[in-house]
PDB file of N, H, CA, C and O in Angstrom:
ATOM      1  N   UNK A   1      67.628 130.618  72.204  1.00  0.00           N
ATOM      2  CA  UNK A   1      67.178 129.523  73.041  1.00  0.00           C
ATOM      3  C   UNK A   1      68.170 128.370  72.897  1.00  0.00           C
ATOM      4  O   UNK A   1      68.452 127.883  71.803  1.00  0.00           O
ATOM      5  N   UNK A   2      68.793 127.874  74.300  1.00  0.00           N
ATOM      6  H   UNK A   2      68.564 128.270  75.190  1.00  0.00           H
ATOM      7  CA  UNK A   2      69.666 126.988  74.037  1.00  0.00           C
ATOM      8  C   UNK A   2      68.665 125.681  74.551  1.00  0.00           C
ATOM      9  O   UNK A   2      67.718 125.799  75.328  1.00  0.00           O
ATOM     10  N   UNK A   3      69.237 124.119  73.761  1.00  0.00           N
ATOM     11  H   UNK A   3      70.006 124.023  73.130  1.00  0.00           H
ATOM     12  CA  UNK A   3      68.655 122.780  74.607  1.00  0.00           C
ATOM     13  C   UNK A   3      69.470 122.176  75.078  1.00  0.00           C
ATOM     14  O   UNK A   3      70.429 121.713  74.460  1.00  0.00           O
ATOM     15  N   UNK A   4      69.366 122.115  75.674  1.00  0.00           N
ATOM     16  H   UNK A   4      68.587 122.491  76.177  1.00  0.00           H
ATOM     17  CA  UNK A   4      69.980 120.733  76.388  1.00  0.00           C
ATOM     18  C   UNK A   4      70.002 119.348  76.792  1.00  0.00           C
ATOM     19  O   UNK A   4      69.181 119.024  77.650  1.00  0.00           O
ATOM     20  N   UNK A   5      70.847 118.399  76.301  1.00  0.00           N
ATOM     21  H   UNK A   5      71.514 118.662  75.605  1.00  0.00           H
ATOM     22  CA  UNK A   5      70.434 116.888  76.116  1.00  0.00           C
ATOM     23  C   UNK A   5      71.534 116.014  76.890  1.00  0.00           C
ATOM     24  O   UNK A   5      72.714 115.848  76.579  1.00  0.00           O
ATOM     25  N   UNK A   6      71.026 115.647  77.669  1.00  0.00           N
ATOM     26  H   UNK A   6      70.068 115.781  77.921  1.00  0.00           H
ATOM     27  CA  UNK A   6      71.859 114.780  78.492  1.00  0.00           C
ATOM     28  C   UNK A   6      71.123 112.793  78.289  1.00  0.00           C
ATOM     29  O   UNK A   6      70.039 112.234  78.457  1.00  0.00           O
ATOM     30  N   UNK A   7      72.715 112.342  77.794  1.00  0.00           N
ATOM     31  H   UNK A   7      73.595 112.796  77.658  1.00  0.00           H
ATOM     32  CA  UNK A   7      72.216 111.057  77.646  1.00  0.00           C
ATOM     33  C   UNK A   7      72.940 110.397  78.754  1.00  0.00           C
ATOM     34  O   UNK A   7      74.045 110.627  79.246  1.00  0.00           O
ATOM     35  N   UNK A   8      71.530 109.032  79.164  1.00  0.00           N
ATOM     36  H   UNK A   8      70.633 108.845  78.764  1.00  0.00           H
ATOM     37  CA  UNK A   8      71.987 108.399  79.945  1.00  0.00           C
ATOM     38  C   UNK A   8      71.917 106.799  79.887  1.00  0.00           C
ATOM     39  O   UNK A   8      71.146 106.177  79.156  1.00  0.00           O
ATOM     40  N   UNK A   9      72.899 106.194  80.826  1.00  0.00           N
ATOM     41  H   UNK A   9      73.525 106.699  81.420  1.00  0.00           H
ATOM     42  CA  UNK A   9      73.115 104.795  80.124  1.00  0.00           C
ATOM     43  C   UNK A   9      72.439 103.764  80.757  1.00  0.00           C
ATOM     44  O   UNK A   9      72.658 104.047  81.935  1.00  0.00           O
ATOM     45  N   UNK A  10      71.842 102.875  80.766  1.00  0.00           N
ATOM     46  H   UNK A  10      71.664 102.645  79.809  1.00  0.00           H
ATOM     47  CA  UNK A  10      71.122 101.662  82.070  1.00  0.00           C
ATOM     48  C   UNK A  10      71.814 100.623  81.630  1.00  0.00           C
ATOM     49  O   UNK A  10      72.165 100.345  80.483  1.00  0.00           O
ATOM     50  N   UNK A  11      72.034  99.898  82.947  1.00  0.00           N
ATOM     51  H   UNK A  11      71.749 100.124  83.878  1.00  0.00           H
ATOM     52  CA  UNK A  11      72.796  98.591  82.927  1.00  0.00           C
ATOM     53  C   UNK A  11      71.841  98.084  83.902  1.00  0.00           C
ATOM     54  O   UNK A  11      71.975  98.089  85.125  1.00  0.00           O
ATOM     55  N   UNK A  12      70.635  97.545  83.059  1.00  0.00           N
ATOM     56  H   UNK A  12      70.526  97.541  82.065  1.00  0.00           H
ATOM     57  CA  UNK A  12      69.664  96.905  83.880  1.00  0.00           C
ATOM     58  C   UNK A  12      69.918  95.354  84.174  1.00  0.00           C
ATOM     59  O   UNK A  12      70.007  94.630  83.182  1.00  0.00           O
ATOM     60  N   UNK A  13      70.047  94.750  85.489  1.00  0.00           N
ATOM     61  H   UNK A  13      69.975  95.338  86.295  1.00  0.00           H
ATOM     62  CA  UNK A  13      69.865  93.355  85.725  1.00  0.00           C
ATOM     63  C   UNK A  13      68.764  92.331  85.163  1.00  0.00           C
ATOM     64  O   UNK A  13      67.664  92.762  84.816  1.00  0.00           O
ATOM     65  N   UNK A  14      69.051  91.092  85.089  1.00  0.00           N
ATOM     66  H   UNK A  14      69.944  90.742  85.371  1.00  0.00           H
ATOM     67  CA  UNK A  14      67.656  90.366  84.598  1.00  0.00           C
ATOM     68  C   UNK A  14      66.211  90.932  85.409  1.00  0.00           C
ATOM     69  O   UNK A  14      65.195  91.306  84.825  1.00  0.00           O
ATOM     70  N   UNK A  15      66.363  90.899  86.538  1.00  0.00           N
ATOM     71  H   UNK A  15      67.189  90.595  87.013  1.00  0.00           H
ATOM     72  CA  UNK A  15      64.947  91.297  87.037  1.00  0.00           C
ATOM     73  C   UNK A  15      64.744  92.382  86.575  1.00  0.00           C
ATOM     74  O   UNK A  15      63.742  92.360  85.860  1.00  0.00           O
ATOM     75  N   UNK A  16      65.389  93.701  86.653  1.00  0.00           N
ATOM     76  H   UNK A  16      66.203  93.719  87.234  1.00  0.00           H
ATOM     77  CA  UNK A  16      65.150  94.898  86.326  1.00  0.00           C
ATOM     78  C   UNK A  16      64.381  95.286  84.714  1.00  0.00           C
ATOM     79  O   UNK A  16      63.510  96.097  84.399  1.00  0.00           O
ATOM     80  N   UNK A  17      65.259  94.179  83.854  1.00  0.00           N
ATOM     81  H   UNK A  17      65.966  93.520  84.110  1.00  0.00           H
ATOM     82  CA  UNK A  17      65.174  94.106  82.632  1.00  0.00           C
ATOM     83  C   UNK A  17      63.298  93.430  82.320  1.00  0.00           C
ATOM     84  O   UNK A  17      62.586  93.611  81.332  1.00  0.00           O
ATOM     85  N   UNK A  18      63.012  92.674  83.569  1.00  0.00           N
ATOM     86  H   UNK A  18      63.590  92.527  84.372  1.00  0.00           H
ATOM     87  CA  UNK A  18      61.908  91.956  83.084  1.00  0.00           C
ATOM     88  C   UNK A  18      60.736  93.140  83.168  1.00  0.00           C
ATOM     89  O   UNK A  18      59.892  93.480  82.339  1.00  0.00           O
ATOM     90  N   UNK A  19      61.064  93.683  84.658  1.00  0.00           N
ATOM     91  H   UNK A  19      61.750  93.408  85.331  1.00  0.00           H
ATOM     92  CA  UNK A  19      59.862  94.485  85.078  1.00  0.00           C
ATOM     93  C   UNK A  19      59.885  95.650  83.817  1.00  0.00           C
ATOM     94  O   UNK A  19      58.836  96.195  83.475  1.00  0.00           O
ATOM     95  N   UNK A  20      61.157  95.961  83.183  1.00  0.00           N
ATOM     96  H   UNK A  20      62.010  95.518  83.461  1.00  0.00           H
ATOM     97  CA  UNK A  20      60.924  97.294  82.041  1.00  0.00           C
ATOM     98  C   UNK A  20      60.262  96.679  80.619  1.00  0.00           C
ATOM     99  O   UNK A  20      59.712  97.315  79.719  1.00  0.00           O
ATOM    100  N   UNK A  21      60.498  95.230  80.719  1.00  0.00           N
ATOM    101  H   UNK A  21      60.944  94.713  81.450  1.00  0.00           H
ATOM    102  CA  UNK A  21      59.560  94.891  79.314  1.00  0.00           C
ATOM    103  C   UNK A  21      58.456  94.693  79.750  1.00  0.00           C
ATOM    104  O   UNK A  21      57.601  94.756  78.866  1.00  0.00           O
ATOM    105  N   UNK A  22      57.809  94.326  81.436  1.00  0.00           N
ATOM    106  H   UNK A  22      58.504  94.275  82.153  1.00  0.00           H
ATOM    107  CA  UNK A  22      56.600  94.340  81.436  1.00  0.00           C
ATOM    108  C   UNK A  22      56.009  95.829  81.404  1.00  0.00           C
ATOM    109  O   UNK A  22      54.810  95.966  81.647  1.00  0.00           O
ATOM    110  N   UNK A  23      56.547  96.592  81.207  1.00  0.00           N
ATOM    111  H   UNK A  23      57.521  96.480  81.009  1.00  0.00           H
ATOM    112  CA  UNK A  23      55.892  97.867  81.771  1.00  0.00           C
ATOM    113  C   UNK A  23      56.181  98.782  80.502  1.00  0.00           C
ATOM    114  O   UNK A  23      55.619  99.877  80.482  1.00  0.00           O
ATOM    115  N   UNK A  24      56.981  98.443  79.475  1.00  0.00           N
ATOM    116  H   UNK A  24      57.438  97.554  79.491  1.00  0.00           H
ATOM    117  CA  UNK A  24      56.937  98.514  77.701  1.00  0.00           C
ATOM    118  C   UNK A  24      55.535  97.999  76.740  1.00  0.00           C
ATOM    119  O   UNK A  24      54.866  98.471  75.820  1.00  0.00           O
ATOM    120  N   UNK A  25      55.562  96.400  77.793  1.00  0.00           N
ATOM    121  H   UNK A  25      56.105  96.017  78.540  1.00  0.00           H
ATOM    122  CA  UNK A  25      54.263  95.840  76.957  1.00  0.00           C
ATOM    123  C   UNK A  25      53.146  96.313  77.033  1.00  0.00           C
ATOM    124  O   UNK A  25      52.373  96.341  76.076  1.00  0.00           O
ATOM    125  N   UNK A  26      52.726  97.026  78.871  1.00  0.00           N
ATOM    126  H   UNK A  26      53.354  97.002  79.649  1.00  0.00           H
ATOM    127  CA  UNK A  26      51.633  97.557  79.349  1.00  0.00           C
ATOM    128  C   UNK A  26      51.289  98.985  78.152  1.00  0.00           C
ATOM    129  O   UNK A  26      50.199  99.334  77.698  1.00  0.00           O
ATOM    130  N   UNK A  27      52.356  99.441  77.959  1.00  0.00           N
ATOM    131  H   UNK A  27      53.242  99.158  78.327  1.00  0.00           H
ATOM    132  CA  UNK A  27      52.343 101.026  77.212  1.00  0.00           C
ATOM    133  C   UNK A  27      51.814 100.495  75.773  1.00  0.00           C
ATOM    134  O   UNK A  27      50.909 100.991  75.101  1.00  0.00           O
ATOM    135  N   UNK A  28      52.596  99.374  75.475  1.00  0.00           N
ATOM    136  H   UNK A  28      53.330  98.971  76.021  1.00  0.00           H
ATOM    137  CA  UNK A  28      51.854  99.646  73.792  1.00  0.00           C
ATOM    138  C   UNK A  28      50.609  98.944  74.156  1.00  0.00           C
ATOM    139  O   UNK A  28      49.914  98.939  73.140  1.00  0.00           O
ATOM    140  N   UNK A  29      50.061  98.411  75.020  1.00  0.00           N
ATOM    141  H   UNK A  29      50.625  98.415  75.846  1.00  0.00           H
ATOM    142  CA  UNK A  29      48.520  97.712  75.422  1.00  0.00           C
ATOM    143  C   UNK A  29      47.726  98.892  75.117  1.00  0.00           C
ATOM    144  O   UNK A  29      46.845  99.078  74.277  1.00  0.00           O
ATOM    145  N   UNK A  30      48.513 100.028  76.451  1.00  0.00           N
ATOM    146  H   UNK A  30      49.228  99.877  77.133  1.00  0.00           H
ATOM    147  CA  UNK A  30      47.329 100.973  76.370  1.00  0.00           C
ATOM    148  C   UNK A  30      47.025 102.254  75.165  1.00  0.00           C
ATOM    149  O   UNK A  30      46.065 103.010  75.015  1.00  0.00           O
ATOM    150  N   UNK A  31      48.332 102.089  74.407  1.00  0.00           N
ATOM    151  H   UNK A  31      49.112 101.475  74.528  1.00  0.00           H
ATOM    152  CA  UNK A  31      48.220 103.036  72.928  1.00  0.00           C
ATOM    153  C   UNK A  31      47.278 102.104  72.214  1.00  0.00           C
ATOM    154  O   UNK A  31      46.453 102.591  71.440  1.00  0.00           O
ATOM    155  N   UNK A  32      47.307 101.394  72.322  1.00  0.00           N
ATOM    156  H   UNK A  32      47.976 100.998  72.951  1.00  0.00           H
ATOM    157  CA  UNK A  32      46.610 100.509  70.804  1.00  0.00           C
ATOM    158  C   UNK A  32      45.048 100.330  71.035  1.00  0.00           C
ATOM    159  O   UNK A  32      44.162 100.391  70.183  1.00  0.00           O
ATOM    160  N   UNK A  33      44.912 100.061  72.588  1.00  0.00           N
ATOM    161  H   UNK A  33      45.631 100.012  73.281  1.00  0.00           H
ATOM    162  CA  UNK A  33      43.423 100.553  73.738  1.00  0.00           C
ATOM    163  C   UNK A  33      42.891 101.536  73.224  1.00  0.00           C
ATOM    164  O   UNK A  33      41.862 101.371  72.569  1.00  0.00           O
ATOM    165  N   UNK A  34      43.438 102.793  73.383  1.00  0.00           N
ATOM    166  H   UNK A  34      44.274 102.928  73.915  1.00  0.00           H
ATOM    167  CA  UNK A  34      43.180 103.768  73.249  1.00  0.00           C
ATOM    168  C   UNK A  34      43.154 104.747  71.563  1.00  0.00           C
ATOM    169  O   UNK A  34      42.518 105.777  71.341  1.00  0.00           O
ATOM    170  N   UNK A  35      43.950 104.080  70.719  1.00  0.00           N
ATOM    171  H   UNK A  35      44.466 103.243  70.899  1.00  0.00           H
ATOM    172  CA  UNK A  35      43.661 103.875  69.224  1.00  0.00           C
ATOM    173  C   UNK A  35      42.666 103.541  68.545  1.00  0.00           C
ATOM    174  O   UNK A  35      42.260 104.187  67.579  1.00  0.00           O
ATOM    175  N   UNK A  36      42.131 102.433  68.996  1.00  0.00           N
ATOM    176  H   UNK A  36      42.461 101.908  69.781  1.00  0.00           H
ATOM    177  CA  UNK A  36      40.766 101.815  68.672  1.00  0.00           C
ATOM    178  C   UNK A  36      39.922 102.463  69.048  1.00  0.00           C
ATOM    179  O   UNK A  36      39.004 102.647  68.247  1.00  0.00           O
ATOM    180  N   UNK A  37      39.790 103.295  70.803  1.00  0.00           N
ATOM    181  H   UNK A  37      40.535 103.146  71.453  1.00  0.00           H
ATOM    182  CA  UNK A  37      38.897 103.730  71.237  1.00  0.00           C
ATOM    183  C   UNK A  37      38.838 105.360  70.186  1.00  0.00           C
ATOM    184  O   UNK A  37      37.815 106.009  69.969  1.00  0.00           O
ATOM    185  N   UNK A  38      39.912 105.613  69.805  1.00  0.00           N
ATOM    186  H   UNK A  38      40.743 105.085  69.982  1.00  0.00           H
ATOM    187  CA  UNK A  38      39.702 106.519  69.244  1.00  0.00           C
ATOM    188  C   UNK A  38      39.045 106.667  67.845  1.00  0.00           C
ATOM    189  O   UNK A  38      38.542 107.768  67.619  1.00  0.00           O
ATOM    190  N   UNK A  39      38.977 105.767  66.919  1.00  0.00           N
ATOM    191  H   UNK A  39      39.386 104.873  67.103  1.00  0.00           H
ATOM    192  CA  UNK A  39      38.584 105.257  65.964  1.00  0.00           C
ATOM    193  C   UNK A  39      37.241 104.883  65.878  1.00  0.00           C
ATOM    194  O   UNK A  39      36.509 104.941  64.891  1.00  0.00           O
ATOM    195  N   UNK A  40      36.994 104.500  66.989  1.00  0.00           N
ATOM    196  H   UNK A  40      37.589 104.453  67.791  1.00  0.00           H
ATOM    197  CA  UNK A  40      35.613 104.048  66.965  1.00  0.00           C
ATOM    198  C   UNK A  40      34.645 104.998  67.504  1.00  0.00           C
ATOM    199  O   UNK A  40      33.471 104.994  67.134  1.00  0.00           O
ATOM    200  N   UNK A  41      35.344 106.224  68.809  1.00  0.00           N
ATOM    201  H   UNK A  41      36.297 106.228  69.109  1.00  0.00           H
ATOM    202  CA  UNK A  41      34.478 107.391  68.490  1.00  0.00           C
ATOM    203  C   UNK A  41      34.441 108.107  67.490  1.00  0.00           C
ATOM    204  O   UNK A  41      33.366 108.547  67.083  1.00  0.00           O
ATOM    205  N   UNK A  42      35.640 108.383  66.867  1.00  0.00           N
ATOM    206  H   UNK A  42      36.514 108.025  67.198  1.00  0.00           H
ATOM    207  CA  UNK A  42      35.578 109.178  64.995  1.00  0.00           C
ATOM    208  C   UNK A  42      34.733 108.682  64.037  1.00  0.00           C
ATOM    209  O   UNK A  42      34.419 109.284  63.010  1.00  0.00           O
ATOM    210  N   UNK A  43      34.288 107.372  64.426  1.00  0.00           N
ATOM    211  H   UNK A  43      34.544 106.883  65.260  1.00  0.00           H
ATOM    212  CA  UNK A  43      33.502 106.430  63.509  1.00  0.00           C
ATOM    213  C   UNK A  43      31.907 106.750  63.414  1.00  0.00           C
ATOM    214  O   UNK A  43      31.136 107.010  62.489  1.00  0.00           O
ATOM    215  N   UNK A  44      31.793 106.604  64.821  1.00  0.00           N
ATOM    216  H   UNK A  44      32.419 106.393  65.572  1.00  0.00           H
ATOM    217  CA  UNK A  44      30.674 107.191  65.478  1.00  0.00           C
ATOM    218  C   UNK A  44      30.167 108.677  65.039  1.00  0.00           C
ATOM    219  O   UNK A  44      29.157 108.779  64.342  1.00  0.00           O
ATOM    220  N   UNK A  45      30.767 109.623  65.390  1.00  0.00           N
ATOM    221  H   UNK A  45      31.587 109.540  65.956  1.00  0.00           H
ATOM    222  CA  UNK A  45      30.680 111.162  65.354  1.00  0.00           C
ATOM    223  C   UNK A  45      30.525 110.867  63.598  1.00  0.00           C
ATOM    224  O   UNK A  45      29.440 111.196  63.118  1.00  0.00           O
ATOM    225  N   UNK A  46      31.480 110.315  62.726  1.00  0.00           N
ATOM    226  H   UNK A  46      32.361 110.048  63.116  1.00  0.00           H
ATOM    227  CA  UNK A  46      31.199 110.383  60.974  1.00  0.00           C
ATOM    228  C   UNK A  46      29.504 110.245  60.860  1.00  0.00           C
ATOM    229  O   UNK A  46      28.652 110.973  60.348  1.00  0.00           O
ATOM    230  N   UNK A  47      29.436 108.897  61.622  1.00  0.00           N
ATOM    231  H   UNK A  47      30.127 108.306  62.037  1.00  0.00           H
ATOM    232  CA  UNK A  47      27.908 108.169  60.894  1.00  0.00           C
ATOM    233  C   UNK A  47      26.596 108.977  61.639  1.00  0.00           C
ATOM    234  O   UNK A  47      25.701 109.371  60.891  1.00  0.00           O
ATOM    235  N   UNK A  48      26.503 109.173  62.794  1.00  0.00           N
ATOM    236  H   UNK A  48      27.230 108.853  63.402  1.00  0.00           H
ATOM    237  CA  UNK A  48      25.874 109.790  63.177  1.00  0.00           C
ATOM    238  C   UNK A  48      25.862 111.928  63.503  1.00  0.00           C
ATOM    239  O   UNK A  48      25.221 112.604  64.308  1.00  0.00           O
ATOM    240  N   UNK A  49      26.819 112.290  62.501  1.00  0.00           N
ATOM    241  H   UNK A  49      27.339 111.741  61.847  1.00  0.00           H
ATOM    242  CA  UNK A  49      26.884 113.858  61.636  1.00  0.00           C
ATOM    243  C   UNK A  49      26.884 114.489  63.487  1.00  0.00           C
ATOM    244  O   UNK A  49      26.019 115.320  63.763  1.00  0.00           O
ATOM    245  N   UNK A  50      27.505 114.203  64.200  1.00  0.00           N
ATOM    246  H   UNK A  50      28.208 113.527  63.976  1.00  0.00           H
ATOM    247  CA  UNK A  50      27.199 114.838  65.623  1.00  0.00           C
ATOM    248  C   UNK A  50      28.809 115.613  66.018  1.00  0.00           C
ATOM    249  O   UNK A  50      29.595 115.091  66.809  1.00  0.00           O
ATOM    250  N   UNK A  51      28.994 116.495  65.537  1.00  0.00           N
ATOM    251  H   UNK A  51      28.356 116.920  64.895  1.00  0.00           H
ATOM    252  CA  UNK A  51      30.824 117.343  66.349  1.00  0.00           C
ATOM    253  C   UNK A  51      30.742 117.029  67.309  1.00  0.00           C
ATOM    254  O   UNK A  51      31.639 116.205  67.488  1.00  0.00           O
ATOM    255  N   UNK A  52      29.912 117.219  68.578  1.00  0.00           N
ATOM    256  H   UNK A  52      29.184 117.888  68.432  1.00  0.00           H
ATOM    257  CA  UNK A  52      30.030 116.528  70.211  1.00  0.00           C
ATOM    258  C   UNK A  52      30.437 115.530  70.010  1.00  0.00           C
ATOM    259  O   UNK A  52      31.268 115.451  70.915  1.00  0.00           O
ATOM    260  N   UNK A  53      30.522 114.253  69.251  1.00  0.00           N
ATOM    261  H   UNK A  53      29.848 114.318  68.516  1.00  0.00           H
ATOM    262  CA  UNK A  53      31.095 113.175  69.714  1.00  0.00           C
ATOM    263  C   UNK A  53      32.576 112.929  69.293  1.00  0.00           C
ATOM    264  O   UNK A  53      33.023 111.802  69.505  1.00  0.00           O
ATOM    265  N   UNK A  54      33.192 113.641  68.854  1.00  0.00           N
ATOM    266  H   UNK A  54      32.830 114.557  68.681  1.00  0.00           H
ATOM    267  CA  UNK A  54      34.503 113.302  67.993  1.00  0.00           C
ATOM    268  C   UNK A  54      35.134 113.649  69.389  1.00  0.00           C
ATOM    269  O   UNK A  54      34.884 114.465  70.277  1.00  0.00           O
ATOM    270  N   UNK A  55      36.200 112.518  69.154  1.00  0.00           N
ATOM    271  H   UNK A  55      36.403 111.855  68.433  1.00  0.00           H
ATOM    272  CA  UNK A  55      37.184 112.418  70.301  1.00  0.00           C
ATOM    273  C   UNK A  55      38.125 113.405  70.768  1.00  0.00           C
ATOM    274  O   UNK A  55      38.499 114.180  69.887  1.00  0.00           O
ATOM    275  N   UNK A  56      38.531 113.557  71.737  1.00  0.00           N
ATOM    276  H   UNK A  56      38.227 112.928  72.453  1.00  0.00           H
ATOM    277  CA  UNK A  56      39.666 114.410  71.940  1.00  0.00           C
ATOM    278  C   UNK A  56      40.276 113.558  72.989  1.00  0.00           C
ATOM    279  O   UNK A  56      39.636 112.572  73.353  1.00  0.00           O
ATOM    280  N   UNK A  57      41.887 113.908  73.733  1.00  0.00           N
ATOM    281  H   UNK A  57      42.408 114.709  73.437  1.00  0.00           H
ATOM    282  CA  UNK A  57      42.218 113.512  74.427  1.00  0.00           C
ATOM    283  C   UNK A  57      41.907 113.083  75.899  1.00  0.00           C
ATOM    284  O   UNK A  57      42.367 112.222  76.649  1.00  0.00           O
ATOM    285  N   UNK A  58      40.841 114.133  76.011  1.00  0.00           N
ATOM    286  H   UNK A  58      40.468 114.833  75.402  1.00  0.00           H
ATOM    287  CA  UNK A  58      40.376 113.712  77.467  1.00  0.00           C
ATOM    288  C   UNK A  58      39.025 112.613  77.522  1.00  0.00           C
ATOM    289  O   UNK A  58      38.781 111.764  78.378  1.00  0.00           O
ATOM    290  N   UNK A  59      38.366 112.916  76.460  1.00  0.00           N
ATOM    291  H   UNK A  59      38.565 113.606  75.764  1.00  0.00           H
ATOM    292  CA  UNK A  59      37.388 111.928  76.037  1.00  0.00           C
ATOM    293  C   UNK A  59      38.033 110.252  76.425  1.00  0.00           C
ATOM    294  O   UNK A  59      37.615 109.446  77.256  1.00  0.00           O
ATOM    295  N   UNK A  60      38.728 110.188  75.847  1.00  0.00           N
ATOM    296  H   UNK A  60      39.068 110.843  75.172  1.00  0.00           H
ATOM    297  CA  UNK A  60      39.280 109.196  75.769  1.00  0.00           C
ATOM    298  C   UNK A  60      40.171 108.583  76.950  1.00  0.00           C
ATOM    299  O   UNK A  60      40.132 107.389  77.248  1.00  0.00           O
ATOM    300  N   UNK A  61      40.636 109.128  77.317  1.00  0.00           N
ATOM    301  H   UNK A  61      40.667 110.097  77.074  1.00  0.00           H
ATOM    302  CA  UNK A  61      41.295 108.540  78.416  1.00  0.00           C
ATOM    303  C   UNK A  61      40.690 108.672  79.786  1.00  0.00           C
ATOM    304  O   UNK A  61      41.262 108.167  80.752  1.00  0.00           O
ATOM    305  N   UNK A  62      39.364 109.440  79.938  1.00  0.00           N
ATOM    306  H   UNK A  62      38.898 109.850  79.153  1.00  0.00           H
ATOM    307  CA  UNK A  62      38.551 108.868  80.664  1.00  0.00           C
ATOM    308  C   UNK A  62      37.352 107.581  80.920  1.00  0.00           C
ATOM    309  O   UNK A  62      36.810 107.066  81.898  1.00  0.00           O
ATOM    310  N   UNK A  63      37.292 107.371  78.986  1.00  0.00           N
ATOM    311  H   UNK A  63      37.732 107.790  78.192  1.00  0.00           H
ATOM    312  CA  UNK A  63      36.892 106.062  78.624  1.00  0.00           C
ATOM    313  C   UNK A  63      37.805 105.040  79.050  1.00  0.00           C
ATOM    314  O   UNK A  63      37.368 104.118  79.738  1.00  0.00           O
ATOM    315  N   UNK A  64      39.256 105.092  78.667  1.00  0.00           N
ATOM    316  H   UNK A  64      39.611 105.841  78.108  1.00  0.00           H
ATOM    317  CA  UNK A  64      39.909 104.524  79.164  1.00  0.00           C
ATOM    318  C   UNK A  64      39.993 104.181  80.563  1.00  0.00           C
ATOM    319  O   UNK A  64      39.921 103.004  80.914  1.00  0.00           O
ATOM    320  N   UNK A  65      40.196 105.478  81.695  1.00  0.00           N
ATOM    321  H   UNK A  65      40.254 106.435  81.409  1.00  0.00           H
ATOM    322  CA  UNK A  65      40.509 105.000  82.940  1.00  0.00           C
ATOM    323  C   UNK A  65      39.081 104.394  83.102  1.00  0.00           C
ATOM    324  O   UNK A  65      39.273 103.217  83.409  1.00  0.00           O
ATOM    325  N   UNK A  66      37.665 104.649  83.040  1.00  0.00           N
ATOM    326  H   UNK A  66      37.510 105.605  82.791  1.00  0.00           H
ATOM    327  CA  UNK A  66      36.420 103.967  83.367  1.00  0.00           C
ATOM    328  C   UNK A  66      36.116 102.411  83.304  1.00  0.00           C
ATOM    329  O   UNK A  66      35.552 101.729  84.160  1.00  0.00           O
ATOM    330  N   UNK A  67      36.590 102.050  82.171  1.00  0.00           N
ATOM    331  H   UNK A  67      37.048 102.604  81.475  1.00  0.00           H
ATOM    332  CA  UNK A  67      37.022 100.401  81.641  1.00  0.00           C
ATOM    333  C   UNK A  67      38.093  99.721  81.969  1.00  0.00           C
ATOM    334  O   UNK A  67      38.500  98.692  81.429  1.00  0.00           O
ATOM    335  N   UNK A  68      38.839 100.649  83.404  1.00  0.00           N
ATOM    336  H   UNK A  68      38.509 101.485  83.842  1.00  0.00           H
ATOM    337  CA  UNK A  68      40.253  99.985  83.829  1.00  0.00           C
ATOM    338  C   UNK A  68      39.757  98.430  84.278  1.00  0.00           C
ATOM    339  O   UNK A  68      38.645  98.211  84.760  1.00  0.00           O
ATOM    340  N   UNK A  69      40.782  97.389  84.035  1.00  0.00           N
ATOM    341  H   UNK A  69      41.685  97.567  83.644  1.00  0.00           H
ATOM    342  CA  UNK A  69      40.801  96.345  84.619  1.00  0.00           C
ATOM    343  C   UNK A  69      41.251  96.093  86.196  1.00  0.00           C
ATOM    344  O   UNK A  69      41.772  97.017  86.821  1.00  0.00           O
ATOM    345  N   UNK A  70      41.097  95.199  86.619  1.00  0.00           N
ATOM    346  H   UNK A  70      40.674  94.448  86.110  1.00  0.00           H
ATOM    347  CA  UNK A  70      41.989  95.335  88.108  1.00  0.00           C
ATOM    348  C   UNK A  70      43.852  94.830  88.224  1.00  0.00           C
ATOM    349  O   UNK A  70      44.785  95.021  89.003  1.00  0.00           O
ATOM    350  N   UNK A  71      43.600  94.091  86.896  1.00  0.00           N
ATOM    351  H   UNK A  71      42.841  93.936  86.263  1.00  0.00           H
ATOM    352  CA  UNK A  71      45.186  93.489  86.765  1.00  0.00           C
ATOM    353  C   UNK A  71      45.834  95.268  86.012  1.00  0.00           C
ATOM    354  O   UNK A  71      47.054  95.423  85.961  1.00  0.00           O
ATOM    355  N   UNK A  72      45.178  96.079  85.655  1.00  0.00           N
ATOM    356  H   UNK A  72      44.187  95.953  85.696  1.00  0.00           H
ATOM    357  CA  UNK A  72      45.947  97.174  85.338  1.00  0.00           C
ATOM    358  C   UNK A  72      46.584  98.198  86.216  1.00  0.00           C
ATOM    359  O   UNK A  72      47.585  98.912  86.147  1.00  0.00           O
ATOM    360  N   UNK A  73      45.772  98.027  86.933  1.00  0.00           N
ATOM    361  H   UNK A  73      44.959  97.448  86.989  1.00  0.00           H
ATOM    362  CA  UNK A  73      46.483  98.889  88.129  1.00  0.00           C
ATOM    363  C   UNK A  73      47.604  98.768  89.223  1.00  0.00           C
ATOM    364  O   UNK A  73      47.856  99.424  90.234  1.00  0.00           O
ATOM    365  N   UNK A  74      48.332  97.374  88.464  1.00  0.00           N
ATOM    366  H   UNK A  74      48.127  96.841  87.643  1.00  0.00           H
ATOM    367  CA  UNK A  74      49.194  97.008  89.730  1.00  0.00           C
ATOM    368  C   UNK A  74      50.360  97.565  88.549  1.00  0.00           C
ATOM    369  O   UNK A  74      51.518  97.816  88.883  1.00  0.00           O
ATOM    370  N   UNK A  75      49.754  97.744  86.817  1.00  0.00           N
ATOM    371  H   UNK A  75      48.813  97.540  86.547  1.00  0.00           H
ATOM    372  CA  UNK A  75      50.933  98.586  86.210  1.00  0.00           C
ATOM    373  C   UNK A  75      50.879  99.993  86.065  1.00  0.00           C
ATOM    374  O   UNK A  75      51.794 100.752  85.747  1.00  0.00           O
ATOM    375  N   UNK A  76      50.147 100.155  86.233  1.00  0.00           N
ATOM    376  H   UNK A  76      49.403  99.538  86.491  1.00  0.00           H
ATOM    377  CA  UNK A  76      50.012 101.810  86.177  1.00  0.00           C
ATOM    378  C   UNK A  76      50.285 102.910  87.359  1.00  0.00           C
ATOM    379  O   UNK A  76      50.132 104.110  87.132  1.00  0.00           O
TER     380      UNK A  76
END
């Protein structure tokens, strides 16, 4: 099995540069969103002895999209 890695270079302008840190900041918003949310169903499922409630990926990011804001969707 061969890989293959191609690197590439950006020479982003100020605007370009702004919209990629706004859209950097949005990403660690929604890991850290979604961290907590995860934590706090694991928390849940511990105290109340229930396997149905322990999180998985889809769990969660349908909690997530359900609690979307309206200012989120003009980044996503």
């Amino acid at each position: 099995m061969v890989v293959r890695t191609q690197k590439v270079r950006l020479y982003p302008n100020s605007e370009m540069r702004q919209v990629l840190d706004e859209l950097c900041d949005y990403r660690r918003y929604c890991w850290n969103e979604g961290l907590a949310l995860w934590n706090d169903m694991y928390e849940q499922s511990l105290i109340l002895e229930d396997k149905k409630l322990k999180p998985n990926e889809y769990k969660v990011r349908n909690e997530l999209v359900a609690q979307k804001e309206d200012w989120q969707y003009q980044l996503s």
